[in-house]
N, C-alpha and C positions, 0 to 999 in steps of 0.2 A: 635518354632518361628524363630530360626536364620536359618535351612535347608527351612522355607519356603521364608525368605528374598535372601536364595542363589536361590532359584528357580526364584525370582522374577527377582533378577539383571541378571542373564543365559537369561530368558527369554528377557527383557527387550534389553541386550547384542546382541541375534539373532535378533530382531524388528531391530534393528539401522543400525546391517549388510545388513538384508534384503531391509530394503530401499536405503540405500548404493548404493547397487546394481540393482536397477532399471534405467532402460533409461531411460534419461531427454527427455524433451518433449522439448526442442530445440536442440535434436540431428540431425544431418540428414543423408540422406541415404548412402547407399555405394557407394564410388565413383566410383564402376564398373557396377553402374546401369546406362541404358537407355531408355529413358522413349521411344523414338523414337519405340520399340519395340511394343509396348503396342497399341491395337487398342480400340481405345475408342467404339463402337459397334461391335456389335457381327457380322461377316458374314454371313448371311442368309444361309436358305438351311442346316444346319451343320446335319451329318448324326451320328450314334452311331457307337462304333467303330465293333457291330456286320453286321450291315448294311453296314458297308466297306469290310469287308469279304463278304457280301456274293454280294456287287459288281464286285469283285474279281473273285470268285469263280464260277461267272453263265456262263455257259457254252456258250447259247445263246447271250450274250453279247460281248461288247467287252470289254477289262479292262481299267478303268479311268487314262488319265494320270494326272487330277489335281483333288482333293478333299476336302472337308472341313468335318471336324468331333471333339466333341465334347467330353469331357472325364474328368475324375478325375487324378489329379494327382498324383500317388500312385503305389509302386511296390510290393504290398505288404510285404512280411519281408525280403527288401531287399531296401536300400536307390535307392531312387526316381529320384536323379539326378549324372549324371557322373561330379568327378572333373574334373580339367580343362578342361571341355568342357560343349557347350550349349546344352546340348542334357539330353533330362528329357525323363521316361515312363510314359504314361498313362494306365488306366483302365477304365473299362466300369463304366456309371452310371448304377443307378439302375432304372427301368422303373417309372418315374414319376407316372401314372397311376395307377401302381399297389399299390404304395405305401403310395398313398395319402400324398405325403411329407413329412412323418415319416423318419425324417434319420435314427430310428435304426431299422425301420424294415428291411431292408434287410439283417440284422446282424439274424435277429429271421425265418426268411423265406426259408424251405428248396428250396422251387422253385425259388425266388432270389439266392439265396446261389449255386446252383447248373448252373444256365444262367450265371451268374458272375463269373465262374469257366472258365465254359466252353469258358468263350468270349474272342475273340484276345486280345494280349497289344499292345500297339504304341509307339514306339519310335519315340520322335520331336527332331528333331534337326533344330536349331536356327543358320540358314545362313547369310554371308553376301553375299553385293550385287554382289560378285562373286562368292559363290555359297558354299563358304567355310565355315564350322560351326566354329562359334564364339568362340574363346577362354577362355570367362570369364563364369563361372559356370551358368546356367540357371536363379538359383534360387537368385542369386545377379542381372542379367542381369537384368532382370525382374523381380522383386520383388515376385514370388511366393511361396507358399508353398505347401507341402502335403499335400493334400485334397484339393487344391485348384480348382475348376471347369475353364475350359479352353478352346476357340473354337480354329483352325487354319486351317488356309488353305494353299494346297501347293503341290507339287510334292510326289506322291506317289507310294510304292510299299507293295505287301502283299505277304509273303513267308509260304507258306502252311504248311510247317513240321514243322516249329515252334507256328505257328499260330500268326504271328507277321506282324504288319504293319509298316512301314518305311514312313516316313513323314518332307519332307524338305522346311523351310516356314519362310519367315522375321520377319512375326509378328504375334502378339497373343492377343486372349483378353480374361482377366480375368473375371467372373462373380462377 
């Protein structure tokens, strides 16, 4: 009886902490957010970040110097956004279509699994209006996270041996 009252005040002990420590619902945001960044609709036209490559890549064309393209926010097992600085990697979505908006399918799917391999990442970096990337971390800038779905448009370049695209852009809009 007394080892289950210990159990109960332990337990009872974590509950108190753990509400402790939840944000209050009259917190507010980081003072190093701006919202100014933030496009409240999405850019039209936004391309995948494979379809930017292979913008890049087409011989017959010529290479884009402004783009818009559409992505996860995600480095895989490697943090998503550079300290001080506004500059976050993207990854490819998973083909809507295919997946019938199953977010875990493409987790089960060798053929997602292996396009998603294969497909460029994008480095955004978050300019000011001189052209310079913003000092305060992305993911405070701009309120995003990991996983977060992202369009942007902007100044771009795509470097073949890494299979990376570079993308220099004011603002963004979160899905």
């Amino acid at each position: 009886m007394i080892c289950r009252l210990k159990y109960l005040a332990l337990g009872t002990a974590c509950l108190a902490f753990a509400v402790g420590c939840e944000p209050g619902a009259n917190e507010t945001a980081s003072t190093d957010s701006d919202p100014t960044v933030i496009l409240s609709e999405a850019p039209s036209d936004a391309l995948s970040l494979t379809e930017v490559k292979e913008k890049f890549t087409d011989e017959e064309a010529e290479a884009p110097n402004e783009i818009t393209l559409v992505g996860k926010v995600d480095a895989g097992e490697f943090e998503a956004f550079e300290p001080n600085s506004a500059t976050f990697m993207l990854s490819e979505l998973p083909d809507e279509d295919h997946t019938g908006g199953d977010p875990e399918h493409a987790d089960n799917c060798p053929f997602c699994k292996r396009r998603l391999a294969n497909a460029p990442k994008a480095v955004v970096k978050l300019v000011d209006q001189s052209g310079s990337v913003r000092a305060t971390r992305a993911d405070k800038l701009a309120g995003i996270s990991k996983g977060d779905v992202v369009t942007v448009s902007g100044a771009a370049t795509y470097d073949e041996g890494v299979n990376l695209i570079t993308i220099q852009t004011q603002k963004i809009h979160v899905r």
